[in-house]
MARFIDREN-929823 format. One record per residue: residue in one letter; chain; z, y, x of N, C-alpha, C in turn. Coordinates in nm, 4 decimals, decimal comma, padded with zeros to 6 digits, always signed. Layout:
% MARFIDREN-929823
A A Z Y X Z Y X Z Y X
...
END
This chain:
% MARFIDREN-929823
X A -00,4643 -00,8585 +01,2703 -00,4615 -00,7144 +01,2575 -00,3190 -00,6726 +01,2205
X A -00,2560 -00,5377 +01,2675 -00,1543 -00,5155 +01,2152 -00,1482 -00,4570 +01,1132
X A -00,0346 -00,3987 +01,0433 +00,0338 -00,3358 +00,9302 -00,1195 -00,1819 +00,9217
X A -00,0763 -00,1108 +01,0256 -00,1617 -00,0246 +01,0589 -00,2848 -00,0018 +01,0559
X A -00,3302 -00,1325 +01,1538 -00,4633 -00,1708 +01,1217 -00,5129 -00,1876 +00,9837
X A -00,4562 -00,3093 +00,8972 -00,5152 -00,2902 +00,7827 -00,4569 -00,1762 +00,6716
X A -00,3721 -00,0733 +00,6760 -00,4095 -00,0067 +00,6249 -00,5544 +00,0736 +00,6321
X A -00,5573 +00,1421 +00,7730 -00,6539 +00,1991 +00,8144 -00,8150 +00,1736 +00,7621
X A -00,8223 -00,0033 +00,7536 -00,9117 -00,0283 +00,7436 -00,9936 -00,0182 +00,5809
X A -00,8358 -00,0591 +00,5064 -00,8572 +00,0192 +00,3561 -00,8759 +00,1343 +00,3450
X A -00,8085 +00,2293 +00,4167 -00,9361 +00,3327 +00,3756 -01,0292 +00,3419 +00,4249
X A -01,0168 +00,3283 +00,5246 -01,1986 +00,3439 +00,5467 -01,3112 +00,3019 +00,4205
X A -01,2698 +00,1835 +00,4069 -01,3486 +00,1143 +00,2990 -01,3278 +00,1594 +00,1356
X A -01,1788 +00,2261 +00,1577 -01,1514 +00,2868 +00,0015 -01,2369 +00,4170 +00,0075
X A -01,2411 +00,4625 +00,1114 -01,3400 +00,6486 +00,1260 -01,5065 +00,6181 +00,1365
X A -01,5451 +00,4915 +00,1501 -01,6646 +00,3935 +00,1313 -01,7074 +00,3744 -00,0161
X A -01,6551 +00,3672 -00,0966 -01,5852 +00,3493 -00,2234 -01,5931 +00,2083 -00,2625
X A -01,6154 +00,1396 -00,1354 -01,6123 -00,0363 -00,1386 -01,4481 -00,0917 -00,1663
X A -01,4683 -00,0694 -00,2912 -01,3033 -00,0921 -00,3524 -01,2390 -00,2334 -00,3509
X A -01,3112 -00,3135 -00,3662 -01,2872 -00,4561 -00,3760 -01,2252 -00,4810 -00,2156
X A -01,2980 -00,4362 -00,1013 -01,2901 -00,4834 +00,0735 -01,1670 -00,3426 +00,0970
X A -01,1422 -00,2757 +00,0084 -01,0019 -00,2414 +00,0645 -00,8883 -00,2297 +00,0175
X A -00,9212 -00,3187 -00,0875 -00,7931 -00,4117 -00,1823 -00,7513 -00,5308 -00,0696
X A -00,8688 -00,5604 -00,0199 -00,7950 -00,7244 +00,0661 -00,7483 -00,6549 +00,1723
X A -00,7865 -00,5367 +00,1964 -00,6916 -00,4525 +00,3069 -00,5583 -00,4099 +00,2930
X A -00,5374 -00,3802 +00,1879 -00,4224 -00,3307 +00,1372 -00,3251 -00,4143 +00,0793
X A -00,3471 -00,5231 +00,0341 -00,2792 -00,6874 +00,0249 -00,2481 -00,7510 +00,1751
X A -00,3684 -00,7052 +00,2559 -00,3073 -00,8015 +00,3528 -00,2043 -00,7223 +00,4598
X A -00,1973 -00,6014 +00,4468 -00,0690 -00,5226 +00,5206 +00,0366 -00,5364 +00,4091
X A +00,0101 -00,5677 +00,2918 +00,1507 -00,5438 +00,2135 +00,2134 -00,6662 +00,2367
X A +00,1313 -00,7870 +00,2242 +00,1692 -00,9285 +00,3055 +00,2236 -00,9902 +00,4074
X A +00,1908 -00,8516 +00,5044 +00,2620 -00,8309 +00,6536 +00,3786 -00,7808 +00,6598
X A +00,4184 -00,7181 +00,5756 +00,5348 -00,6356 +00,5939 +00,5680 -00,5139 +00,4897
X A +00,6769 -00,4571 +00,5384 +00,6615 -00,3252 +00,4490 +00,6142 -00,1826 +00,4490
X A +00,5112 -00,2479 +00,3979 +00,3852 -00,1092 +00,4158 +00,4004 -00,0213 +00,2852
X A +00,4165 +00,1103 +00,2832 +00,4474 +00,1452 +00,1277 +00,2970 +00,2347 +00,0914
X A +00,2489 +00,2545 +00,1681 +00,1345 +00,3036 +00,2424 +00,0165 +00,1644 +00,1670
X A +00,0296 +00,0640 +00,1923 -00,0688 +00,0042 +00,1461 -00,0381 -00,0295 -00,0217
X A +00,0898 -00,0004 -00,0546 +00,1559 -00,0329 -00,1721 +00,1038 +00,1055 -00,2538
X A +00,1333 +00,2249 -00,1846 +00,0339 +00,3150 -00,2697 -00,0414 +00,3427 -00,3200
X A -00,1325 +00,2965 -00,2613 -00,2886 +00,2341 -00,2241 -00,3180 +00,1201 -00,3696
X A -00,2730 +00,0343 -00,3557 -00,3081 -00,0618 -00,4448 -00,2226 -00,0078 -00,5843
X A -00,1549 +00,0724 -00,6041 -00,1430 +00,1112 -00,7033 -00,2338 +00,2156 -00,8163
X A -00,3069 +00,3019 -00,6708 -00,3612 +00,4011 -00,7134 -00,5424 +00,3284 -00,7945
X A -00,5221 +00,2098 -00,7107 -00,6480 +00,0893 -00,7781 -00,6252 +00,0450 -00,8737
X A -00,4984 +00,0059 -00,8627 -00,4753 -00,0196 -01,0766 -00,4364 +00,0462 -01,1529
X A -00,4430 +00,2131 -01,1337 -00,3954 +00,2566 -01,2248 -00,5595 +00,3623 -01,2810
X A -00,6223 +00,3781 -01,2195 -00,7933 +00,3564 -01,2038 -00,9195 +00,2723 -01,2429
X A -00,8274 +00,1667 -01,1924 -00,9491 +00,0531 -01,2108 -01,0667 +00,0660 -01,1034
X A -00,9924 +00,0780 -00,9958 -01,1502 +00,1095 -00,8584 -01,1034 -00,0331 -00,8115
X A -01,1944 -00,1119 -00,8223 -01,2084 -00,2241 -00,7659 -01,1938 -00,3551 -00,8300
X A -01,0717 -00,3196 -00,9250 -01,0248 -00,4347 -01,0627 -01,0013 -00,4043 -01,1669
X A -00,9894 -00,4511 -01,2851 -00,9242 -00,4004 -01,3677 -00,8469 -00,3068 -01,3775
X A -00,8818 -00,1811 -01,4726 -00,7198 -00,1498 -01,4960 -00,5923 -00,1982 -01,5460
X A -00,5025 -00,1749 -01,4668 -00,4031 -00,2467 -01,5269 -00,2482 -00,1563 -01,4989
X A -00,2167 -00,0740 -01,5911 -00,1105 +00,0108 -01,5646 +00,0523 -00,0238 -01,5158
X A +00,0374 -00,1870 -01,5602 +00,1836 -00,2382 -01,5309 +00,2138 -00,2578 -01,3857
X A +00,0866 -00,3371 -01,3506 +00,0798 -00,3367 -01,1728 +00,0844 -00,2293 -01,1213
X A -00,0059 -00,1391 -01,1809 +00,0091 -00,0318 -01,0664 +00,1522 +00,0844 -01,1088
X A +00,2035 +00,0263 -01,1887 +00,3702 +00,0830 -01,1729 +00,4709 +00,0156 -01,0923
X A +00,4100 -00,1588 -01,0544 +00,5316 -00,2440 -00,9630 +00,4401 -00,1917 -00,8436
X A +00,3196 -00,1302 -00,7988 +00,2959 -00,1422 -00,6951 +00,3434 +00,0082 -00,6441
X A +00,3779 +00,1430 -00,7452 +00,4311 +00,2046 -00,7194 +00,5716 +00,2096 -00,6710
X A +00,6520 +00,1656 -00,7642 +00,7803 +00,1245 -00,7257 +00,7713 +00,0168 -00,6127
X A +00,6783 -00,0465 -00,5672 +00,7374 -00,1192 -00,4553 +00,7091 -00,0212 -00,3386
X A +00,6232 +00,0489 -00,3303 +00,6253 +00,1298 -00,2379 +00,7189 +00,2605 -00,2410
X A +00,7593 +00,3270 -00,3391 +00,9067 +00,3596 -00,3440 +01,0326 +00,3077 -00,2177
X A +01,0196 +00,2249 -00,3075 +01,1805 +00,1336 -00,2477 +01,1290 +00,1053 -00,0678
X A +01,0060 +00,0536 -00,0751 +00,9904 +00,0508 +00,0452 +00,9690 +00,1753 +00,1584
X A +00,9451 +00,2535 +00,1413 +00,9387 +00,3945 +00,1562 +01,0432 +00,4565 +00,2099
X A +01,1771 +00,4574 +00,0849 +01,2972 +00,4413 +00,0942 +01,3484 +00,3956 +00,1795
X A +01,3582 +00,2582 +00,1658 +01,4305 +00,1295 +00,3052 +01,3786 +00,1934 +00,4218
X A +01,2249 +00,2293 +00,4218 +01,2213 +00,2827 +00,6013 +01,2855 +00,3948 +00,6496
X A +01,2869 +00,4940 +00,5426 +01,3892 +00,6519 +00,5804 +01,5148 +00,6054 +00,6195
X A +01,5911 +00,5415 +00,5292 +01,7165 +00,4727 +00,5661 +01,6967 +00,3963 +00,6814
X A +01,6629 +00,3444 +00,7420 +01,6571 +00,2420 +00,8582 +01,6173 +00,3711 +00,9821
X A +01,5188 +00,4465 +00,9427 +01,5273 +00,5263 +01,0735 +01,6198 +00,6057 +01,0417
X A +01,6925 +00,6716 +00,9586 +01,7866 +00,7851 +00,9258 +01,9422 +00,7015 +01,0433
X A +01,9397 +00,5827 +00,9917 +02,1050 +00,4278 +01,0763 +01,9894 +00,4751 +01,2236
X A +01,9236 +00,4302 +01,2709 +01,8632 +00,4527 +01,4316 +01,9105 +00,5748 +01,4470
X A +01,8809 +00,6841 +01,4755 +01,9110 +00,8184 +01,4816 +02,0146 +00,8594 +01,4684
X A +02,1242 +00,8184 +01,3801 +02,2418 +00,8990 +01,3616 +02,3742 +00,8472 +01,4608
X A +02,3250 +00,7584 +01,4987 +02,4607 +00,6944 +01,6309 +02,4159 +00,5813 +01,6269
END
């Protein structure tokens, strides 16, 4: 599945409220690549507790990783586009 795909598929399953099956969704696009999108995602689960524990520290690295990653993609399409 791609990046896309398993986001997609986390939500589906996160709007399911089958939290646990779209945690492994959202791990396995963040695993793929840089998804900040699935990094959001799994932050917004630990900072909640829908699916695992709460746990506020993770879901501040999973914020900031989707940040930065977020970031890196604006910049990368901003270098494509400009010449």
């Amino acid at each position: 599945m791609s990046i896309i795909g398993d986001y997609k598929e986390g939500m589906h399953f996160f709007q399911e409220k089958e939290y646990a099956r779209a945690i492994e969704h959202f791990e396995m696009g963040l695993n793929r690549g840089n998804d900040s999108d699935c990094a959001l995602m799994l932050g917004k689960c630990f900072e909640y507790g829908l699916g695992v524990e709460e746990d506020l520290v993770i879901a501040k690295d999973c914020y900031k990783s989707a940040l930065i990653k977020f970031g890196f993609m604006h910049i990368l399409t901003a270098k494509r586009f400009s010449g």
